[in-house]
C-alpha positions as CSV (number, residue, x, y, z in Angstrom):
1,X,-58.3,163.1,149.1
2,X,-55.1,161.2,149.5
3,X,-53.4,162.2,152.6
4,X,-49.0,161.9,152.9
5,X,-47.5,161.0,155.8
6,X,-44.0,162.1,156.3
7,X,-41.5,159.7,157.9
8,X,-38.4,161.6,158.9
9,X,-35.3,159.9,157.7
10,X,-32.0,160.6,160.1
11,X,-30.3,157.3,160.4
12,X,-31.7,156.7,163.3
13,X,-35.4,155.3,163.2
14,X,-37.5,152.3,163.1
15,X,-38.3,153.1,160.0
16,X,-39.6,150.2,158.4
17,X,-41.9,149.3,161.5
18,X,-43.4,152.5,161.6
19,X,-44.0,152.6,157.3
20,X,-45.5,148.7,157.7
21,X,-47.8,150.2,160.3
22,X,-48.9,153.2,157.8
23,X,-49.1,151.3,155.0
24,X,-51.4,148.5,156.8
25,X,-54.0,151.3,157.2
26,X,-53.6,152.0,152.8
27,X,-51.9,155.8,154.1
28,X,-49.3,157.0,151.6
29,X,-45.3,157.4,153.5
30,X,-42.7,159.7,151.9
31,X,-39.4,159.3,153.7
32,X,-38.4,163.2,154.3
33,X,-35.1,163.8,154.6
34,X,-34.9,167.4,154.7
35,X,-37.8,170.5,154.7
36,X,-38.5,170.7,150.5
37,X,-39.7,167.1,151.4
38,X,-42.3,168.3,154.4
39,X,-44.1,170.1,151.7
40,X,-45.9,167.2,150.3
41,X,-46.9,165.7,153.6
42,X,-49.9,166.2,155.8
43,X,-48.6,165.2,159.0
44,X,-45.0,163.8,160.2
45,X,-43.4,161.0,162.1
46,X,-40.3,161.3,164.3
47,X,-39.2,157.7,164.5
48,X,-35.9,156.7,166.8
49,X,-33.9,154.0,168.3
50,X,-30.6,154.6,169.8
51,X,-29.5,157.4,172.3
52,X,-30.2,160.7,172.4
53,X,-27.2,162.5,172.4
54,X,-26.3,160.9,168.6
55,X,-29.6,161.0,167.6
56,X,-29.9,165.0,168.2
57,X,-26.8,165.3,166.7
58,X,-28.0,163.2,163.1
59,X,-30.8,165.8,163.3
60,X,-28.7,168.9,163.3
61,X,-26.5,167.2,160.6
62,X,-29.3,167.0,158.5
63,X,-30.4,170.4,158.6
64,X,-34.2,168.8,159.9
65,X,-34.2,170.6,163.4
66,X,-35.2,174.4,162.5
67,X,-37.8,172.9,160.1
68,X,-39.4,170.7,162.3
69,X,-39.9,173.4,165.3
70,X,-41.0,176.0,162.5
71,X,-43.5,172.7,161.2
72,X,-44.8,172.8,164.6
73,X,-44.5,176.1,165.6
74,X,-47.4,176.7,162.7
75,X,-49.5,174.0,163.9
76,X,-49.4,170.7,161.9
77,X,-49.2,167.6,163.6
78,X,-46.1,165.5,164.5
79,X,-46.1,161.9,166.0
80,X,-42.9,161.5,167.7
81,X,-42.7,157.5,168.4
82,X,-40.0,155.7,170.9
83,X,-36.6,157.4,171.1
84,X,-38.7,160.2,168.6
85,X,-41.2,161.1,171.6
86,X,-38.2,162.0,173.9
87,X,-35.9,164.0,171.3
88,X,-39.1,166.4,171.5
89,X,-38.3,167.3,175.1
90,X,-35.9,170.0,176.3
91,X,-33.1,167.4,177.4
92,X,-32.5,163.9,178.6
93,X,-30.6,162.8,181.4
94,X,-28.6,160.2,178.8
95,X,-27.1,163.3,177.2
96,X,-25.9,166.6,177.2
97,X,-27.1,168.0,174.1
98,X,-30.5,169.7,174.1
99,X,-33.6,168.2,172.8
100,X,-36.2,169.4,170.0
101,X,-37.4,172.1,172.8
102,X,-41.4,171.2,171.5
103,X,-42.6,170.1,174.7
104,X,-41.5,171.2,178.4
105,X,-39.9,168.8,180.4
106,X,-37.1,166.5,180.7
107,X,-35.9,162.4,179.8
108,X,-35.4,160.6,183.0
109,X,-33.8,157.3,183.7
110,X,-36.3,154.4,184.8
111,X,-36.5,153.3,188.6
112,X,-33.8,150.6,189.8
113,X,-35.6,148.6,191.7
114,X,-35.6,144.7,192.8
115,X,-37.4,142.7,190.7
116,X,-37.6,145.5,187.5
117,X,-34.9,145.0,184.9
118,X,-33.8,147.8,183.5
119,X,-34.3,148.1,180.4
120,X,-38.0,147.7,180.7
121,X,-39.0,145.2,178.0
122,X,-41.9,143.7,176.5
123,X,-45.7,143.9,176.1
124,X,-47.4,146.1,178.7
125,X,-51.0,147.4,179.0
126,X,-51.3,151.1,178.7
127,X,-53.2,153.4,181.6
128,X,-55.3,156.0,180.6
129,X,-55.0,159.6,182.2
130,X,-56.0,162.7,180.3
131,X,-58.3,162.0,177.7
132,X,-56.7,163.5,173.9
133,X,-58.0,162.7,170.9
134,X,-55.3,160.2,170.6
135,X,-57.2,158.5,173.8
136,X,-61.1,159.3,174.1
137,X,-62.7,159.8,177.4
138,X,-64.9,157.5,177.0
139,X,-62.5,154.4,178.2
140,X,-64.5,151.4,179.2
141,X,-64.2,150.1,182.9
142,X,-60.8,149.2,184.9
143,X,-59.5,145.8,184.2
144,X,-59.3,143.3,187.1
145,X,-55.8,144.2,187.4
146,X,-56.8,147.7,188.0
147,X,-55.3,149.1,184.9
148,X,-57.8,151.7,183.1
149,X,-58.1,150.4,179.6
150,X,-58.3,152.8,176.9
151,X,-59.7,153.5,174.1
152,X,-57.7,154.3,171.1
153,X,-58.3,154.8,167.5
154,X,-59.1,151.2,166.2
155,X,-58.5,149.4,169.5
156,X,-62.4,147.8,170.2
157,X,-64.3,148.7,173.3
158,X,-63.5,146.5,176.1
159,X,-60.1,145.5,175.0
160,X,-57.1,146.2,176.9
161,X,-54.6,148.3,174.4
162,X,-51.4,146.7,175.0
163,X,-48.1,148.3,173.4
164,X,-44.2,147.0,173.4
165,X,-41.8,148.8,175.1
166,X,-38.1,148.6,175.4
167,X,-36.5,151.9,177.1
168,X,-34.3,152.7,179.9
169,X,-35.6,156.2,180.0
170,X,-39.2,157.9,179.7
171,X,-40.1,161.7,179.6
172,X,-42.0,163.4,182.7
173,X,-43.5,166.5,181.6
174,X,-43.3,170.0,183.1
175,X,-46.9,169.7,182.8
176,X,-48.3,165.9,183.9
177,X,-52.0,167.3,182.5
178,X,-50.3,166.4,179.0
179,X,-50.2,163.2,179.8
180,X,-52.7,160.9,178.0
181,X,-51.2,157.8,178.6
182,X,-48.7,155.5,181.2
183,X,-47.8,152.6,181.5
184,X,-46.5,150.5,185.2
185,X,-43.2,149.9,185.9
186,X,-41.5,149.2,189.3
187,X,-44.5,150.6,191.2
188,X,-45.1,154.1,189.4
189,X,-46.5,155.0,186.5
190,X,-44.3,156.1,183.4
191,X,-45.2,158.7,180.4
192,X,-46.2,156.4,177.5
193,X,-48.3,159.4,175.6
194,X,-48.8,162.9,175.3
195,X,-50.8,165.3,173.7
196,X,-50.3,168.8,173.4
197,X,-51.3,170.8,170.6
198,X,-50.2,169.3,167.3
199,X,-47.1,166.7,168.6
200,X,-48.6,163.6,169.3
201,X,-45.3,161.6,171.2
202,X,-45.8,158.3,172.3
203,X,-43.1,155.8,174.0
204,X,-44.1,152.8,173.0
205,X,-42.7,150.8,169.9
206,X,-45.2,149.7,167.2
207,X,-44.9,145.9,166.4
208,X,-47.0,142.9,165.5
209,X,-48.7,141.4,168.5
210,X,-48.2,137.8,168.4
């Protein structure tokens, strides 16, 4: 069976870093740029770069918010990735305008601390917390850093899973037991996954490793 994913088109995503990725692993994209095109698709993909603000605002301009909380709201899974994973939150504290509403909690500016530009760039090891399907239990052993490495889908056993990140911002759930995955940053730990249900957000931007 040939399974469609759906990357939603709003003018604002990393699109063609987050089809590469698909495409690498031989899954079929369709861009979707309003519901008739959520029809073919198993599963969808909430891209984003950019603020929130404008970016909730291309959503509502193209029609694509009611469908996507009615696409949840029955069950089917959503990947919200980068700027994607917070627009599924009830708000931001870069904006005004309301979020996607999908998960509970709000957008929070990053730290300012000596020592941790802000934004928070580059390649980072993520930390396991709650285990999800999107992040097994069964993590191998803390690294000598003392970072838990994690297990994720086509990551081997034993290797640390390091993602890129570049954000000023990062959600913080109503509910921290949602929380699959963080990442450190200016002494604390920051929301780099979640799993609840169908959305599966995550922070972190998908590139090549070099």
């Amino acid at each position: 069976m040939t399974h469609a994913i759906g990357l939603i088109d709003y003018g604002m995503g990393n699109l063609h870093s987050v089809q590469r990725a698909f495409e690498r692993l031989g899954v079929t994209v369709l861009a979707v740029g309003d519901e008739a095109a959520m029809d073919r698709c198993d599963a969808l993909v909430l891209p984003g770069v950019g603020s929130f603000d404008p970016a909730m605002e291309r959503l509502h301009g193209s029609g694509l918010v009611a469908p996507i909380q009615r696409w949840c709201a029955a069950g089917q899974p959503l990947l919200g990735i980068c700027l994607g994973l917070q627009l599924l939150f009830e708000g931001s504290d870069e904006g005004q305008t309301p979020g996607l509403g999908l998960l509970q909690g709000r957008v929070k500016a990053l730290p300012v601390r000596p020592g941790h530009p802000v934004p928070h760039m580059g390649w980072a090891p993520l930390v396991g917390a709650q285990p999800s399907p999107l992040w097994p239990a069964q993590a191998p052993a803390s690294s000598p850093a003392g970072l838990t490495n994690g297990l994720i889908q086509g990551v081997p056993a034993g290797a640390d899973a390091w993602m890129y990140f570049v954000h000023s911002y990062a959600a913080v759930p109503s509910d921290p037991r949602c929380i699959t995955a963080q990442v450190a940053f200016a002494g604390t730990s920051l929301t780099a996954a979640v799993w609840q249900g169908a959305p599966l957000p995550a922070s972190f931007t998908p590139r090549n490793r070099a």
